[in-house]
Z-matrix of the N, CA and C atoms (Angstrom, degrees):
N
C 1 1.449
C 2 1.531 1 108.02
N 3 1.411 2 119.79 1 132.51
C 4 1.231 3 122.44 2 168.82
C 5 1.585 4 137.36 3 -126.46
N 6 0.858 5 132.54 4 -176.44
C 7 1.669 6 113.27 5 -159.89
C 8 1.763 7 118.05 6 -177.02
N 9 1.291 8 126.64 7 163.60
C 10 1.637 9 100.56 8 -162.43
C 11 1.550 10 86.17 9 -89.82
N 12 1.126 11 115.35 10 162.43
C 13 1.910 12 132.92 11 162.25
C 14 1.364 13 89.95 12 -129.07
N 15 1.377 14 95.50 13 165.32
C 16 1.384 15 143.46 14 168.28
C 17 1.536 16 108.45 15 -17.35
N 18 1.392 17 154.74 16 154.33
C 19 1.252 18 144.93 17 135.92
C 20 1.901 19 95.36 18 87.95
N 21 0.898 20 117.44 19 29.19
C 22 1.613 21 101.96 20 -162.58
C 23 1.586 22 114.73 21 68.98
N 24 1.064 23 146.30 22 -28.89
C 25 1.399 24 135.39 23 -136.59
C 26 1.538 25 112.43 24 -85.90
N 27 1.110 26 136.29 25 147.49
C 28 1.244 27 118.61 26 178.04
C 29 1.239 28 109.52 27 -92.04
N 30 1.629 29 115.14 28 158.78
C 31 1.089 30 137.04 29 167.77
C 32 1.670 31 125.64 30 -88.08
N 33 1.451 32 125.67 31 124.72
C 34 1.359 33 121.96 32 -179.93
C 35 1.672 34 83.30 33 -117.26
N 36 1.651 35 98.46 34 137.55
C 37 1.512 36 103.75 35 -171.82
C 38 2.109 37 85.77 36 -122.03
N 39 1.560 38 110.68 37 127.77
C 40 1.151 39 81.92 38 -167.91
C 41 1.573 40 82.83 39 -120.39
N 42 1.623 41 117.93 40 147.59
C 43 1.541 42 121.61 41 179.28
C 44 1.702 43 96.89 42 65.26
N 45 0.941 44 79.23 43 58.12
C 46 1.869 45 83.58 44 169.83
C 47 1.355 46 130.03 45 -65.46
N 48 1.726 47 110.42 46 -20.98
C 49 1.513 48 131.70 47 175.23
C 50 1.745 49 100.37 48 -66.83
N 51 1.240 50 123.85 49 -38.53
C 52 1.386 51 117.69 50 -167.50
C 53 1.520 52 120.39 51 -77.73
N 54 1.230 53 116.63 52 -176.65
C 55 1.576 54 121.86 53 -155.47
C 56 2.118 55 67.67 54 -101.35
N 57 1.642 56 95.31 55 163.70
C 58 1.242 57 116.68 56 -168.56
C 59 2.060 58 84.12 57 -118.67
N 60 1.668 59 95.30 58 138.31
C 61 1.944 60 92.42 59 178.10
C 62 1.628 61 93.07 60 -88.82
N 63 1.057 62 101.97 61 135.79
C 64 2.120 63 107.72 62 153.09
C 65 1.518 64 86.51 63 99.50
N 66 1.365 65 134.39 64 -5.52
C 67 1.656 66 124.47 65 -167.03
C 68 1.503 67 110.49 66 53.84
N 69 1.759 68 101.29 67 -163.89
C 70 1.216 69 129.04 68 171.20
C 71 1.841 70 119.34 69 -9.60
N 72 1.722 71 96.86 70 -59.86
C 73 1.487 72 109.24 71 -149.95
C 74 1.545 73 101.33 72 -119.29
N 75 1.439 74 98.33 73 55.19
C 76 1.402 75 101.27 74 163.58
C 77 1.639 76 124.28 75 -102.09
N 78 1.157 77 110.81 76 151.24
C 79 1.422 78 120.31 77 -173.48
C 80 1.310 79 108.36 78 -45.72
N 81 1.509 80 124.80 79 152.59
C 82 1.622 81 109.67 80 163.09
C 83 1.792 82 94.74 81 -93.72
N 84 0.908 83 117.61 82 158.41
C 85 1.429 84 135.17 83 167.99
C 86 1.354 85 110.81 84 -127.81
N 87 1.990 86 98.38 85 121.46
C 88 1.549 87 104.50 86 -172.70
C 89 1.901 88 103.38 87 -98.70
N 90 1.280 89 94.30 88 159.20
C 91 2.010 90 120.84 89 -164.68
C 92 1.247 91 71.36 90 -118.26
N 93 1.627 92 91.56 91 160.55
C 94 1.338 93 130.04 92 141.48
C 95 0.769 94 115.35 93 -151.62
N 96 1.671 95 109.89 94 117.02
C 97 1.480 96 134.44 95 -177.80
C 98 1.502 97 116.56 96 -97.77
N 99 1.399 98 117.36 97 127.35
C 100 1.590 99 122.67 98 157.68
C 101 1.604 100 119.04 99 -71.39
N 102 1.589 101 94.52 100 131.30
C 103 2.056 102 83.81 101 154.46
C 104 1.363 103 107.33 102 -120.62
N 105 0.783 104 106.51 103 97.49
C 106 1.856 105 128.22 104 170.68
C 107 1.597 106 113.57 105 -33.78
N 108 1.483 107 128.62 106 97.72
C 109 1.665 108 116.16 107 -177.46
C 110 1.553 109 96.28 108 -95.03
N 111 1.194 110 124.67 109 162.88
C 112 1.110 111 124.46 110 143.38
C 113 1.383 112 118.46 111 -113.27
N 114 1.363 113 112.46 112 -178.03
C 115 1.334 114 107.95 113 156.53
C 116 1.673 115 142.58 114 -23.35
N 117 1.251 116 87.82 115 -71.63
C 118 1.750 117 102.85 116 158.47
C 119 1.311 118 109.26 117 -46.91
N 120 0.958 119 144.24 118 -59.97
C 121 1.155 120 123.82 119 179.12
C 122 1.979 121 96.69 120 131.44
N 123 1.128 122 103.08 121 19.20
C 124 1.714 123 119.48 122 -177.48
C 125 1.192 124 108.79 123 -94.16
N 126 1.435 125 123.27 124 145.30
C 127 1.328 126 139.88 125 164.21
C 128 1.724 127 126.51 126 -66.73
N 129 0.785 128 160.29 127 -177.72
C 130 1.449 129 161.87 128 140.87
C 131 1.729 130 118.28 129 -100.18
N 132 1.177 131 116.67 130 91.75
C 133 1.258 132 112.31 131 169.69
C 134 1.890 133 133.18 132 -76.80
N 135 0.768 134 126.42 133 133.87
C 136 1.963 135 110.07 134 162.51
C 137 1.255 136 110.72 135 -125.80
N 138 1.435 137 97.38 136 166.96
C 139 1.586 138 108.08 137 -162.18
C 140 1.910 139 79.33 138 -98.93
N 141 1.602 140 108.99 139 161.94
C 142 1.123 141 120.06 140 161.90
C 143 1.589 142 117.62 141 -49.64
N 144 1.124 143 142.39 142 167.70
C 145 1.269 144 124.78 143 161.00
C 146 1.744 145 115.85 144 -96.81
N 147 1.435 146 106.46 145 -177.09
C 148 1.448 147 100.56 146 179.18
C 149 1.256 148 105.00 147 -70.14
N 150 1.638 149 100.65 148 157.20
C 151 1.462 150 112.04 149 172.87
C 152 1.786 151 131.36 150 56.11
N 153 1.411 152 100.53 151 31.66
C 154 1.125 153 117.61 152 -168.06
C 155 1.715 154 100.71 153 -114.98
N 156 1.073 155 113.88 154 -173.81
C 157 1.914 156 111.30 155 161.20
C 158 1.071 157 107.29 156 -80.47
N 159 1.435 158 138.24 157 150.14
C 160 1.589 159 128.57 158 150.19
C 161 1.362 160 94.80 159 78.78
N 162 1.483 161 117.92 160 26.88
C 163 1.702 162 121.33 161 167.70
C 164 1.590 163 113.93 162 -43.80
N 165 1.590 164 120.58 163 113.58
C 166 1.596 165 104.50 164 165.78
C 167 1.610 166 81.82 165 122.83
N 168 1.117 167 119.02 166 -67.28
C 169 1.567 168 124.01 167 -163.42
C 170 1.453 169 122.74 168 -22.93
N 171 0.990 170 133.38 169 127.95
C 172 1.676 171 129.55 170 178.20
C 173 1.688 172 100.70 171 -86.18
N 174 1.088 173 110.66 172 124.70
C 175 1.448 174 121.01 173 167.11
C 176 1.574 175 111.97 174 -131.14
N 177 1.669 176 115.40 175 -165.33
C 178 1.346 177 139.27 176 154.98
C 179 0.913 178 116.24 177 -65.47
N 180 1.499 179 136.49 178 127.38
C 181 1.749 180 113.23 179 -175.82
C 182 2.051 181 101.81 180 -89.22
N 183 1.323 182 97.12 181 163.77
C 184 1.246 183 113.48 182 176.85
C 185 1.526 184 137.75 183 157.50
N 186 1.259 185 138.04 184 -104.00
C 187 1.464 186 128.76 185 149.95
C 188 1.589 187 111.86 186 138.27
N 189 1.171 188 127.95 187 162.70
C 190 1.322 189 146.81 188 -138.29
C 191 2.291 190 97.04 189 -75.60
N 192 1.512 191 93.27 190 135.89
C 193 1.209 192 116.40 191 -174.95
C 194 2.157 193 86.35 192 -57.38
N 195 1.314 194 115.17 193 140.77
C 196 1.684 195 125.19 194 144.66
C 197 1.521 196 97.94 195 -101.79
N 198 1.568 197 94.10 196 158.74
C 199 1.858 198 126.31 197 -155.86
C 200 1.657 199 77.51 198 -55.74
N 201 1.240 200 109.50 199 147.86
C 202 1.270 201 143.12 200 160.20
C 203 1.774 202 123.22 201 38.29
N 204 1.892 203 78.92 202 43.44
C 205 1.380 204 96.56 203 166.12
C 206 1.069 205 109.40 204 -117.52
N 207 1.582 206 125.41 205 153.33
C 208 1.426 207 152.16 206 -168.49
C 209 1.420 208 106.31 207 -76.87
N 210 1.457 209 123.32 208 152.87
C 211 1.472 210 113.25 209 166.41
C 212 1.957 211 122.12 210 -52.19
N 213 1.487 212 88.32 211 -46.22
C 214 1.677 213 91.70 212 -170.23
C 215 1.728 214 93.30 213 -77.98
N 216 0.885 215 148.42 214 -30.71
C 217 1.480 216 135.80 215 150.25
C 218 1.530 217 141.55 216 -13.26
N 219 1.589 218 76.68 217 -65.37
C 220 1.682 219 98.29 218 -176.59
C 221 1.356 220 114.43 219 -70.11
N 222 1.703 221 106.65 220 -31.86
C 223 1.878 222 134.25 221 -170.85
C 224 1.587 223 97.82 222 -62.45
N 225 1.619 224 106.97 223 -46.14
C 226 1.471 225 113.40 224 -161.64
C 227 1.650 226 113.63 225 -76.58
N 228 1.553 227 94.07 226 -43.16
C 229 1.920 228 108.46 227 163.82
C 230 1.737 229 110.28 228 -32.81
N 231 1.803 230 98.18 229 -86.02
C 232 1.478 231 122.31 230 179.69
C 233 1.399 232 110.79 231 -36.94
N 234 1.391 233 119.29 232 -43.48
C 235 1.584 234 108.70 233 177.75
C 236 1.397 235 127.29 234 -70.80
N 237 1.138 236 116.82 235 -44.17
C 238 1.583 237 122.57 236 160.04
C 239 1.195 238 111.71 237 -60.32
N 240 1.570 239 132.90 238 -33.53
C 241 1.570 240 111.72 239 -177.70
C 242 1.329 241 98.69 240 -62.16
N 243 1.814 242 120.36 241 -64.00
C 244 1.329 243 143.59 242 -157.24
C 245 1.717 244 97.18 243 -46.31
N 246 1.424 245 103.32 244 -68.67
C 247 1.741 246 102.53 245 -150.91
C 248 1.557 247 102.37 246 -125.18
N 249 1.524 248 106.29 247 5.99
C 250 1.827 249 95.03 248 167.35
C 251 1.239 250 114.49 249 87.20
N 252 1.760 251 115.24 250 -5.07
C 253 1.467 252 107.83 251 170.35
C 254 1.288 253 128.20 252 -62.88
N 255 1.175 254 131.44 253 164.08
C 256 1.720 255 132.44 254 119.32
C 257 1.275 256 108.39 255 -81.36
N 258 1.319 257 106.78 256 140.99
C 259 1.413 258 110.39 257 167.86
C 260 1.432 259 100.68 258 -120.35
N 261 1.261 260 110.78 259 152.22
C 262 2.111 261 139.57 260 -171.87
C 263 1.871 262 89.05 261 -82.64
N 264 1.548 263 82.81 262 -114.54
C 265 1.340 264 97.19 263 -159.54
C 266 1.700 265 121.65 264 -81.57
N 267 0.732 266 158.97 265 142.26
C 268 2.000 267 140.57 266 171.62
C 269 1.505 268 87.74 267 -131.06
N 270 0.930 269 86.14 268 142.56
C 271 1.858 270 117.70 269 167.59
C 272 1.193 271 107.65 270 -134.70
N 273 1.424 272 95.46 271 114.68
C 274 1.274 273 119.69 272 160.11
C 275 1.648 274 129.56 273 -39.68
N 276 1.379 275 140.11 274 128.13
C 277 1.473 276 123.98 275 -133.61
C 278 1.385 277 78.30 276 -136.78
N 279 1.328 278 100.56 277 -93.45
C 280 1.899 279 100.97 278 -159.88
C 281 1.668 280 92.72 279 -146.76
N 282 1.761 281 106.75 280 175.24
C 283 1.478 282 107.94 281 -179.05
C 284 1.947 283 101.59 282 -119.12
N 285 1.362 284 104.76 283 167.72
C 286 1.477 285 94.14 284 166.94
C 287 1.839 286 83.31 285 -158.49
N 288 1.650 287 85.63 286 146.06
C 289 2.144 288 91.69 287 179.33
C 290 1.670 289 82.06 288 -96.74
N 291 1.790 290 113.22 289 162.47
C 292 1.084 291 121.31 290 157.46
C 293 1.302 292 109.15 291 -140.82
N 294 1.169 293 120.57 292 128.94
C 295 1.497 294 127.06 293 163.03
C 296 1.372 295 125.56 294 -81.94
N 297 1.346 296 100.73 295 73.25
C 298 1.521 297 106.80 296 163.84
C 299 1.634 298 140.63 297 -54.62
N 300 1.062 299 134.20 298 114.62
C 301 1.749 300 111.13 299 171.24
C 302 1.326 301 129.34 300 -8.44
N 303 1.572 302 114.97 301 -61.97
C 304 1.368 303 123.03 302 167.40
C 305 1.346 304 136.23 303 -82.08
N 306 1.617 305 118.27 304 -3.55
C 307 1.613 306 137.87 305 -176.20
C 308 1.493 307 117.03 306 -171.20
N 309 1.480 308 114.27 307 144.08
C 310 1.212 309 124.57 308 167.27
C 311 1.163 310 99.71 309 -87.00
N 312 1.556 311 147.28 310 125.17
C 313 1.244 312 163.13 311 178.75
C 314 1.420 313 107.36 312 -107.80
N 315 1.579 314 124.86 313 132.14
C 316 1.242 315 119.23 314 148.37
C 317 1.786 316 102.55 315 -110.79
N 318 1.373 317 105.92 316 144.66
C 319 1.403 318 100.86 317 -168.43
C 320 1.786 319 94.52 318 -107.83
N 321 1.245 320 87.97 319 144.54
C 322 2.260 321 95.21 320 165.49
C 323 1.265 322 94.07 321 -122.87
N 324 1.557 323 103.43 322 107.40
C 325 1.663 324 103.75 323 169.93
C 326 1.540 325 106.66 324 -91.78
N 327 1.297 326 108.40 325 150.05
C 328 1.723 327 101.75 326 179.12
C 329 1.422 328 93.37 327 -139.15
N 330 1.221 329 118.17 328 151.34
C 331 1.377 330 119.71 329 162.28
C 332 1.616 331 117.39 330 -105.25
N 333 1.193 332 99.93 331 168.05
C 334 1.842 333 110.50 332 -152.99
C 335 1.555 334 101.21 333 -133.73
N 336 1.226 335 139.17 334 122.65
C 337 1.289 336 117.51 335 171.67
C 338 1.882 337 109.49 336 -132.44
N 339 1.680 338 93.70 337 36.03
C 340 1.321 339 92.34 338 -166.74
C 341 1.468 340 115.78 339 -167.88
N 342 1.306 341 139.70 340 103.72
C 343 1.284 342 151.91 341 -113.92
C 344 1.351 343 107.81 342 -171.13
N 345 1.690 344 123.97 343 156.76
C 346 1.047 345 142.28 344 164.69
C 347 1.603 346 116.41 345 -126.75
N 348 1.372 347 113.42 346 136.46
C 349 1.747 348 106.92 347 173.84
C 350 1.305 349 100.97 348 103.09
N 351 1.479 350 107.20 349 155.10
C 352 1.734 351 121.39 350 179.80
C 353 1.719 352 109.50 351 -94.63
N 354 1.139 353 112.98 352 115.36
C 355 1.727 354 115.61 353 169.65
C 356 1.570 355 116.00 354 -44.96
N 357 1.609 356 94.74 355 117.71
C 358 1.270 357 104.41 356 176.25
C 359 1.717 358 115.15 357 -142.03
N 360 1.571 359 90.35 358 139.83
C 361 1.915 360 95.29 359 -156.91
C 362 1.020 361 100.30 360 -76.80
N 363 1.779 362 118.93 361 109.13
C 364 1.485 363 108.90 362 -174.75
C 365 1.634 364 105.27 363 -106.89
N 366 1.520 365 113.53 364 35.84
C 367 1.434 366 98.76 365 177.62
C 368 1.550 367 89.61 366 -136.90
N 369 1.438 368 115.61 367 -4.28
C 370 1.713 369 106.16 368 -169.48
C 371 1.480 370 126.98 369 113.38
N 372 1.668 371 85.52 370 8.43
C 373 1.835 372 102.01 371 -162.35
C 374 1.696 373 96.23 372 -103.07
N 375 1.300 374 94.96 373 150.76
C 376 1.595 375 104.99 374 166.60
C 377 1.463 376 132.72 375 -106.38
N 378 1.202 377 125.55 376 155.79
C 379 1.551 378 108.15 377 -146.85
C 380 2.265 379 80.89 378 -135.76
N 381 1.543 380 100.47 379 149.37
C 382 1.104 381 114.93 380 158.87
C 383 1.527 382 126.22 381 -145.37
N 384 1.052 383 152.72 382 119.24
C 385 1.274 384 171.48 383 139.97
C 386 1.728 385 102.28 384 -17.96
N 387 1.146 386 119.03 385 120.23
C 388 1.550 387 149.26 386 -156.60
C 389 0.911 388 141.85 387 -151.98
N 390 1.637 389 117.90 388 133.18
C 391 1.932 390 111.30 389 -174.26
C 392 1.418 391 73.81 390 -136.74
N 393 2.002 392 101.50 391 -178.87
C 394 1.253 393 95.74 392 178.99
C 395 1.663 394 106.02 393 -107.72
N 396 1.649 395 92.41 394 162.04
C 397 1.570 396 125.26 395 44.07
C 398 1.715 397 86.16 396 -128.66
N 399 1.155 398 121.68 397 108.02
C 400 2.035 399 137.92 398 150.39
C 401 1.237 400 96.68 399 21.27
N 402 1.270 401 135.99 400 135.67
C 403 1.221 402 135.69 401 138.16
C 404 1.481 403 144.32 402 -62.39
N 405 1.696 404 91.07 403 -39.57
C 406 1.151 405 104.97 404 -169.43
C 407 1.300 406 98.74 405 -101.69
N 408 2.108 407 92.62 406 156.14
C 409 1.282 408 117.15 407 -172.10
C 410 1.180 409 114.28 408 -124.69
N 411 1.627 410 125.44 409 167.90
C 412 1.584 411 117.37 410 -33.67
C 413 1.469 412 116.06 411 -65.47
N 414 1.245 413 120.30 412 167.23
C 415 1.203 414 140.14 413 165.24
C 416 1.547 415 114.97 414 -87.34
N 417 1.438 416 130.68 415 135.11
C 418 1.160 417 120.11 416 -174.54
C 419 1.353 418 105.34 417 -103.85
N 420 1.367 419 108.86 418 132.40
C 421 1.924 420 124.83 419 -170.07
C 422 1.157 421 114.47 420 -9.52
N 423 1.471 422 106.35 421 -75.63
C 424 1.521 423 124.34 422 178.20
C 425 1.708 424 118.34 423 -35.38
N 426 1.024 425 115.36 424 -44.25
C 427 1.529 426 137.42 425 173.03
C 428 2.070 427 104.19 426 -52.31
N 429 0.922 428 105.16 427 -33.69
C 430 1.432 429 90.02 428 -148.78
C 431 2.151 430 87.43 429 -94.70
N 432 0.674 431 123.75 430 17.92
C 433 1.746 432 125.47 431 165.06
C 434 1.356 433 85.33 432 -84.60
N 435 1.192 434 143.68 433 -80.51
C 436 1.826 435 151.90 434 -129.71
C 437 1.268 436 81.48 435 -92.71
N 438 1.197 437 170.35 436 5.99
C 439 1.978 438 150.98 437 101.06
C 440 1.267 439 104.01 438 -31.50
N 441 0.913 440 101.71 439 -56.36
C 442 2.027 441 113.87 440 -168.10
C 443 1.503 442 97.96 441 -49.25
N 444 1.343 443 120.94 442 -67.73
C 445 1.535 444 147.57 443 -157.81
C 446 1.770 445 90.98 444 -56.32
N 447 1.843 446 104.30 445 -52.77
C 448 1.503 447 93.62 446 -152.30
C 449 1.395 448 96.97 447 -99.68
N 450 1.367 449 140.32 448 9.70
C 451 1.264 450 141.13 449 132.71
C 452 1.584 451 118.28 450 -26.28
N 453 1.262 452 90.10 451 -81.73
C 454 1.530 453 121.97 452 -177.34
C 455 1.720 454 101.02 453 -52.12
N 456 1.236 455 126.41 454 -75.21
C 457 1.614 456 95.76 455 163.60
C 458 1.789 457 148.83 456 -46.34
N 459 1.539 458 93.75 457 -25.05
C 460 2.008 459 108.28 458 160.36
C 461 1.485 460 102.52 459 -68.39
N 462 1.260 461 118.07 460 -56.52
C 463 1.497 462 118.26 461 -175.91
C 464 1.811 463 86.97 462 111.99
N 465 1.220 464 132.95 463 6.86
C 466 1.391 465 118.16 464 173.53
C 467 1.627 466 90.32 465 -64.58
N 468 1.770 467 76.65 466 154.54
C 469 1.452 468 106.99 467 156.41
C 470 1.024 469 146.09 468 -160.07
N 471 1.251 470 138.34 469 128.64
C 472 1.807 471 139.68 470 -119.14
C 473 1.600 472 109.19 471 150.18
N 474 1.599 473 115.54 472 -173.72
C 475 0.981 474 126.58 473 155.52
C 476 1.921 475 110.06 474 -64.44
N 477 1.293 476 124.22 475 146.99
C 478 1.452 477 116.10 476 176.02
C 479 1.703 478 103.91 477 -93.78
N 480 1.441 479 113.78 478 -54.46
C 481 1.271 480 120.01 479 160.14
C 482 1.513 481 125.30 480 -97.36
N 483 1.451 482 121.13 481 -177.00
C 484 1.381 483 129.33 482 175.98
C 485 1.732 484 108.69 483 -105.05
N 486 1.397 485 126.16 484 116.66
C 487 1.343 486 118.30 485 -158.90
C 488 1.446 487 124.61 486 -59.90
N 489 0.839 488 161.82 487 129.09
C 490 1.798 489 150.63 488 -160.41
C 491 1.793 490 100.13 489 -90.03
N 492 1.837 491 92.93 490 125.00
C 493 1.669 492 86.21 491 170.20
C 494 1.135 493 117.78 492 -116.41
């Protein structure tokens, strides 16, 4: 479900049935998310890790901006903790807010098409390599705009993912 916010930006409200933590006047907290290309022309997915929210979930890997860090900063931090990369270049792509149960998220997705080092799950998470439409399930909310987005630039067309019930 989506909806106008503040600034123009849209809103992805995800689990809309649930109670929201902190209410109304909670902080947004900004991500920065990678989408990993390779060669092939595949995405990089990860599963949430254990014991996290949204445990299991396949997303973008990445994780929450610290004070007076930059998007491509924070992208370059999170990836080497997470999966051991270096990352080259990131370009900055597009944003999406999500209203999660547990957080208002604004996401900075960037794409990456250029890296050093072998991916390694350093939190417990599992990783799969992807075009569309994803195989794997579920997909976590936030995730499924940047299918949409990179659909729409392939020109596929279909379902991108399989819906989680």
């Amino acid at each position: 479900m989506t909806g106008a916010f503040a600034h123009g930006q849209s809103l992805l409200v995800a689990d809309a049935h649930l109670q929201r933590d902190g209410g109304q006047d909670r902080k947004t907290v900004d991500v920065a998310v990678g989408i990993l290309i390779n060669a092939h022309n595949q995405f990089l997915l990860t599963s949430r890790p254990p014991g996290k929210v949204y445990e299991a979930y396949w997303e973008f890997p990445g994780g929450k901006l610290e004070a007076n860090e930059t998007v491509e900063q924070a992208l370059t931090r999170e990836l080497e903790e997470e999966l051991g990369l270096k990352i080259d270049d990131v370009q900055i792509w597009r944003q999406q807010l999500v209203d999660y149960p547990h957080a208002l998220v604004r996401l900075n997705f960037c794409k990456v098409r250029s890296w050093q080092g072998n991916l390694e799950m350093r939190e417990g998470q599992q990783f799969a390599w992807q075009s569309l439409p994803v195989q794997v399930v579920p997909v976590l909310p936030g995730t499924v705009p940047v299918l949409t987005w990179l659909a729409e630039e392939s020109g596929f067309v279909g379902d991108t993912h399989q819906a989680s019930s």
